[in-house]
C-alpha positions, 0 to 999 in steps of 0.5 A: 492208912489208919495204921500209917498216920494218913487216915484219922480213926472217925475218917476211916469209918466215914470211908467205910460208911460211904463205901457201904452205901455205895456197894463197896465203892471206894471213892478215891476222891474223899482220900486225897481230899480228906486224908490229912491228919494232925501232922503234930499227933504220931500214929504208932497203932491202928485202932482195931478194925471193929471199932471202925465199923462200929464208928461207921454205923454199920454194926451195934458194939454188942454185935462186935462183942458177940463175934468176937466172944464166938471168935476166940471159942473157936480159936479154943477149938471148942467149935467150927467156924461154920457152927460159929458163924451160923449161930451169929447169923441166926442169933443177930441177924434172925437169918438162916444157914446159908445152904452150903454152910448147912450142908457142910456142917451135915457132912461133918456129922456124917464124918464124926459118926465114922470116926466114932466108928473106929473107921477114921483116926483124928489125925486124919481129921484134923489134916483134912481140917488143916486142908480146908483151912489152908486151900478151902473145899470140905471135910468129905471131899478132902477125906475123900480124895485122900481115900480115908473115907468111901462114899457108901461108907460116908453115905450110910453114916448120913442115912444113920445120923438121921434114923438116929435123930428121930431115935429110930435107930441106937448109936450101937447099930450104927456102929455095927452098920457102918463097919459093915458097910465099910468092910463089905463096901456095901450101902446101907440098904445091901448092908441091912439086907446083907445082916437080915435087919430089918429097915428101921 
């Protein structure tokens, strides 16, 4: 409406705010009795949708500027979405990750130790991606169904990530473990066993 010169740049957050406070209720009466702008001042560009919901009160500018500093690091490719949009949350709203988001994000740890692994090429990775980015869903289910990845394979490297965290086990064992795993088609415990380790 703001881009098509029917709606005012201050009306539309007035919009916005009252539609926030009623749950997300447009009220379809505040347009037809407000929505009239100057019929002399032509509208040839909507002003950007932040600086509505900065108007409308419902979002402090260095917020905006934070999100969308966080927006074109990951348009760069230099972060995922969900690392982006759980440090803003953490960082603005002190709240923390959401459990799906934390979940994924453990998932694609778990991908990335595989794919260091030699066991899963980046083409394939960035198709899942691509995948995800288009229909929705996760990394390891989309690797998954494709079959570039098993789910004892896929397990091991989640039980690696971990024993490596606490540094009770080297980047170069799990590397050995998870060919193994994958080879064998073991579990991480058949595939200590299997190779007479020891369980860290």
């Amino acid at each position: 409406m703001v881009k098509n010169g029917s709606l005012g740049t201050t009306q539309a957050a007035e919009a916005v705010r009252r539609a926030h406070e009623r749950g997300g209720n447009i009220e379809s009466a505040y347009f037809s009795a407000s929505s009239v702008v100057d019929k002399d001042v032509k509208v040839t560009a909507a002003p950007p949708l932040g600086q509505i919901l900065v108007e409308a009160g419902l979002i402090a500018p260095s917020t905006l500027k934070a999100a969308l500093t966080l927006q074109d690091v990951v348009r760069t490719g230099a972060m995922t979405k969900e690392d982006a949009l759980a440090g803003f949350i953490k960082e603005h709203f002190g709240a923390a990750d959401k459990p799906e988001i934390k979940k994924e994000r453990d998932e694609e740890q778990g991908i990335d130790l595989i794919r260091q692994a030699g066991l899963l090429s980046e083409k394939d990775l960035e198709a899942a991606r691509s995948v995800r980015k288009r229909h929705g869903g996760n990394v390891y289910k989309i690797l998954l169904a494709a079959g570039k990845v098993d789910s004892k394979t896929f397990e091991a490297a989640q039980k690696c990530k971990t024993l490596m965290h606490e540094e009770r086990m080297k980047v170069e064992q799990c590397m050995i473990l998870l060919n193994y795993c994958h080879r064998s088609r073991m579990t991480f415990e058949e595939a200590i066993d299997e190779m007479g380790w020891e369980l860290p």
